[in-house]
C-alpha positions in Angstrom: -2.4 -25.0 -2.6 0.1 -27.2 -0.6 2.5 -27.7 -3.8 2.0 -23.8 -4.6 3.2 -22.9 -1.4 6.0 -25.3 -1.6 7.0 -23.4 -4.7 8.0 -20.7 -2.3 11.2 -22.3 -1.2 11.8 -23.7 2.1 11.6 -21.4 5.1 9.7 -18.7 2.8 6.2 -20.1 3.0 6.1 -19.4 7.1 6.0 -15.8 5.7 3.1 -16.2 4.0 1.2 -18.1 6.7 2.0 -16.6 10.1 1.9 -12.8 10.9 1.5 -10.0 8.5 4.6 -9.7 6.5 7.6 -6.7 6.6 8.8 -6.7 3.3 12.3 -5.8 3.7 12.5 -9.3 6.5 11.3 -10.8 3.4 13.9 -10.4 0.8 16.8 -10.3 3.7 15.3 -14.1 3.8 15.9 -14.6 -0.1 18.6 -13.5 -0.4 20.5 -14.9 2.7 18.9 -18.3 2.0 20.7 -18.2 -2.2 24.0 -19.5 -2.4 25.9 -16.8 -4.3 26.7 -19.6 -7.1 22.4 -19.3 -7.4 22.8 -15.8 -8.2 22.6 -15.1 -11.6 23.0 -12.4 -14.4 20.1 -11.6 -16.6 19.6 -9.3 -19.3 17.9 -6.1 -18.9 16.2 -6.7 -21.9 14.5 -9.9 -20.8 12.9 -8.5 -17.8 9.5 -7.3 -17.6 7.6 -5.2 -14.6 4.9 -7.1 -12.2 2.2 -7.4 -13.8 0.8 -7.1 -10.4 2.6 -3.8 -9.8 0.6 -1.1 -8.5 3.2 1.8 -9.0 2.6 3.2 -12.5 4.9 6.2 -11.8 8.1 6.4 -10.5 10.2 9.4 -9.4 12.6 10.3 -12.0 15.0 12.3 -10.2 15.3 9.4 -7.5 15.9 6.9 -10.2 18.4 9.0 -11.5 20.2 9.1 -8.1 20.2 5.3 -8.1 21.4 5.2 -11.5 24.4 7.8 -10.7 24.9 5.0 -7.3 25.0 2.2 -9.7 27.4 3.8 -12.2 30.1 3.7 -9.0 28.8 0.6 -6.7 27.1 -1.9 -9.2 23.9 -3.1 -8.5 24.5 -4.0 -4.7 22.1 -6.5 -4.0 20.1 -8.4 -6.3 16.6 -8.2 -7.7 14.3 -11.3 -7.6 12.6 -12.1 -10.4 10.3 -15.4 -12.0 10.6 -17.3 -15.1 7.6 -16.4 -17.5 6.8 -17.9 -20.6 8.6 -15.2 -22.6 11.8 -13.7 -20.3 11.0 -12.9 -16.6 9.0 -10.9 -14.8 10.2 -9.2 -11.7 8.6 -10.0 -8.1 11.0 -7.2 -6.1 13.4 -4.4 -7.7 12.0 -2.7 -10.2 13.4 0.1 -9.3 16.8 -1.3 -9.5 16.3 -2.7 -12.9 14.9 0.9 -14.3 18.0 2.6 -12.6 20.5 -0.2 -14.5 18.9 0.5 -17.8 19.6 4.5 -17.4 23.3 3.7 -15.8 23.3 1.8 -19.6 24.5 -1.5 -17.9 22.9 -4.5 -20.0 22.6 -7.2 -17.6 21.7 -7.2 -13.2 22.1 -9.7 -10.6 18.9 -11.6 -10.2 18.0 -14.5 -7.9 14.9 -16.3 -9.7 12.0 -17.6 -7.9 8.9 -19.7 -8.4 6.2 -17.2 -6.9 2.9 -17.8 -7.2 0.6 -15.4 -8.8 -1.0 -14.5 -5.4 2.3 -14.2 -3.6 3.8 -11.9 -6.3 0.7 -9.9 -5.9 1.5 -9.7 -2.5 4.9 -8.9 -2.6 4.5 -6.2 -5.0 2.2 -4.4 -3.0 3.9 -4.7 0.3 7.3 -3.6 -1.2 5.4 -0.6 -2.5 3.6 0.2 0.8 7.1 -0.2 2.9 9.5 1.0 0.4 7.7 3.5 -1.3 5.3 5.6 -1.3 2.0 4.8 -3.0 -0.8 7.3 -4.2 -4.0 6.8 -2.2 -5.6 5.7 -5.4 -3.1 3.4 -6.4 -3.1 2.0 -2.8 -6.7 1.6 -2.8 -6.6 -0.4 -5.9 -3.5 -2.3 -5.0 -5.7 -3.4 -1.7 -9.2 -4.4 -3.8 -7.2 -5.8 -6.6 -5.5 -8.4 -3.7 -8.6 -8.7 -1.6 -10.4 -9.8 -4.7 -7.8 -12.3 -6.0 -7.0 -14.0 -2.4 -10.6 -14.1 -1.7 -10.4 -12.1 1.4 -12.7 -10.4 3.7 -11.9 -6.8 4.7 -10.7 -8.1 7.8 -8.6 -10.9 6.9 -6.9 -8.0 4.4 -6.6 -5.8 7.3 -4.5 -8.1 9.1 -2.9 -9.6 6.9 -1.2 -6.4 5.6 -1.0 -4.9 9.8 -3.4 -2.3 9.5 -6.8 -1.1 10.9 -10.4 -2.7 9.7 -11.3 1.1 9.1 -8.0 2.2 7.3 -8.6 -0.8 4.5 -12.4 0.3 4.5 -11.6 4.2 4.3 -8.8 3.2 1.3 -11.0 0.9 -1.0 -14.0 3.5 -0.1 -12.2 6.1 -2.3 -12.3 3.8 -5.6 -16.7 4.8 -5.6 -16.0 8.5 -5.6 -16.9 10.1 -8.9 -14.0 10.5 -11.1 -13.5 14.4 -11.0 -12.9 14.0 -6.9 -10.4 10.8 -8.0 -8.8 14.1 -10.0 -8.9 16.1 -7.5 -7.0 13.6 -5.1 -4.3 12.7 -7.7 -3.3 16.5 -7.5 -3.4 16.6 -4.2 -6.0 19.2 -4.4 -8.0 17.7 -1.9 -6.1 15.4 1.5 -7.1 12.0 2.1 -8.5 13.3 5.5 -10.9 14.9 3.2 -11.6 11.9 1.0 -12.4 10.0 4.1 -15.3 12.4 4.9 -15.9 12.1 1.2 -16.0 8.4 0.9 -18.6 8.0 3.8 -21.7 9.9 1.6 -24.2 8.7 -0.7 -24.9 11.4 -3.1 -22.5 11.5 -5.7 -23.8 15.0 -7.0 -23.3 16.6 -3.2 -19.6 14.6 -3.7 -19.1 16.8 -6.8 -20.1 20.1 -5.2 -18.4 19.6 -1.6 -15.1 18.7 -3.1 -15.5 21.9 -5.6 -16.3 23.5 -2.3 -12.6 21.9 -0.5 -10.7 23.2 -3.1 -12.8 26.9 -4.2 -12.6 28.1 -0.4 -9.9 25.4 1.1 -12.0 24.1 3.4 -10.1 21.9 6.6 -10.7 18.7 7.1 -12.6 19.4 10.4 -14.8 22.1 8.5 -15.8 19.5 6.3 -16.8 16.8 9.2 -18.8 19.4 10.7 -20.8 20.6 7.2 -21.7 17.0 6.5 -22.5 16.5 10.1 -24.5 19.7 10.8 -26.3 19.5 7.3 -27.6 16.6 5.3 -26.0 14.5 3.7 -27.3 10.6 3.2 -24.2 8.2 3.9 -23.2 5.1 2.7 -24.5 1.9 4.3 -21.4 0.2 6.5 -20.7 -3.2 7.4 -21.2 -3.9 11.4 -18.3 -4.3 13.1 -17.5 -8.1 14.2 -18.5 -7.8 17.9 -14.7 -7.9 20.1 -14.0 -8.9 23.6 -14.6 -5.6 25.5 -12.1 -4.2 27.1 -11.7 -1.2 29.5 -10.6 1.0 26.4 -12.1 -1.1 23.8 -14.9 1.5 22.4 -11.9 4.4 22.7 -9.8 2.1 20.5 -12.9 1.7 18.1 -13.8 5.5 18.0 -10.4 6.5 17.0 -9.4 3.7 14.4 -12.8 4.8 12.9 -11.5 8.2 13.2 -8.0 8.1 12.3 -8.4 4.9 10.0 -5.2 3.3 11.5 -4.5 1.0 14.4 -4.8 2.3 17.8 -4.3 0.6 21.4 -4.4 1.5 24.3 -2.5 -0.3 26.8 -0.5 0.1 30.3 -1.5 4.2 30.4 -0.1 4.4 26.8 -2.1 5.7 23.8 0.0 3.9 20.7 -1.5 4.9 17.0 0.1 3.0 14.2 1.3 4.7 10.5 2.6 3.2 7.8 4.8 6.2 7.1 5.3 10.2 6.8 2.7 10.7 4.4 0.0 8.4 6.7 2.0 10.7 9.5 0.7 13.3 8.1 -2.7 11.8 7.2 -3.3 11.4 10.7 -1.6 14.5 11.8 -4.2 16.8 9.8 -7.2 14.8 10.8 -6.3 15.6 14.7 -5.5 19.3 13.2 -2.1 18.8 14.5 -0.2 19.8 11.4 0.0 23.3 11.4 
């Protein structure tokens, strides 16, 4: 482990052992720690995505913006990328490199790397979560697929990546909904405010017929809390919460991350609630029935 992390490059590893990382600090670092004669020129052709990547779609008409931009700037900062056995694969800027390819240039600045599977993993995710916005599905398997390779507990995952116990659980909890509801999600047919509520039950046949029921008579969030409340509905089984120091505020903070499935402190009189961004704004927004 000590020579893998070594492989990161000096001042890079700290990244990857102290506080949960912001991706954009991360490849400032990179690239203000390459001398410019380390920057190099490879050829479209030679690079392949992540295989780590959880994005699987990409908006066209934004790539096509970035590809007009690169036409008239160049490629303005360069993409990082790791020798493979065949070419390279790229750790950060994929989007760049699909943008080159329809601005028809055949090379890009690229500063290569020797990331460790893990860390690329990691990367990949994190540029996704802070660059881009991921479907909840994709960012539900992007967190299982790297708590499962680093060996982590959903803890550990939480704060490693800065969010809530509950959001992580709430996330992952979507990948055991029957496939029809995944459908339903990945047409935005049904909210992940609903898919929370979703997640938390046992039945997969009441699943089927409450999220038939969201969508036939668009049913609110709140509307679907109290139905599964009021009637019944056998839940899933979830893990006990480690026991924390208590606090004055301690259960209020514990009720609403369970609720919101985000951070949330309370400290000096002040009520702070952490998202990721505007969708997980909006997320949050709809569960306190705020967005209308």
């Amino acid at each position: 482990m000590e020579t893998k992390r070594r492989a990161l490059g000096k001042g890079l590893e700290e990244l990857f052992h102290n506080e949960p990382i912001d991706y954009n600090n991360l490849e400032e670092k990179i690239v203000k720690e390459t001398p410019k004669n380390e920057i190099v020129e490879l050829p479209l052709a030679e690079l392949r995505a992540n295989p780590y990547q959880p994005r699987k779609t990409f908006d066209e008409a934004k790539l096509e913006e970035l590809a007009i931009s690169i036409k008239e700037h160049g490629v303005l900062q360069p993409i990082i990328a790791k020798k493979s056995i065949k070419g390279y694969d790229i750790v950060a800027g994929e989007r760049r490199v699909k943008a080159s390819r329809l601005a028809g240039l055949t090379t890009i600045p690229a500063i290569i790397k020797d990331f460790t599977d893990e860390a690329m993993m990691e990367i990949a995710i994190l540029e996704n979560l802070q660059r881009e916005n991921l479907s909840p599905l994709e960012e539900a398997v992007a967190y299982k697929k790297l708590q499962d390779s680093l060996s982590l507990t959903q803890d550990m995952l939480a704060h490693r990546l800065g969010k809530s116990r509950s959001y992580i659980t709430n996330m992952i909890g979507l990948l055991n909904l029957p496939e029809e509801v995944k459908d339903f999600i990945t047409t935005n047919q049904i909210s992940m405010g609903h898919a929370r509520v979703l997640s938390k039950l046992s039945d997969r046949e009441q699943i089927k017929r409450l999220a038939e029921k969201i969508v036939d008579e668009d049913l609110s969030v709140r509307a679907l809390e109290e139905l599964t409340t009021k009637e019944k509905y056998p839940r899933r089984r979830e893990m006990k919460r480690k026991a924390t120091i208590d606090g004055e505020y301690t259960y209020v903070e514990n009720t609403l991350e369970e609720k919101l499935g985000t951070k949330v402190k309370v400290k000096n009189n002040k009520l702070v609630i952490t998202f990721t961004n505007k969708n997980d704004l909006n997320r949050i927004l709809e569960i306190m029935q705020l967005n209308k």
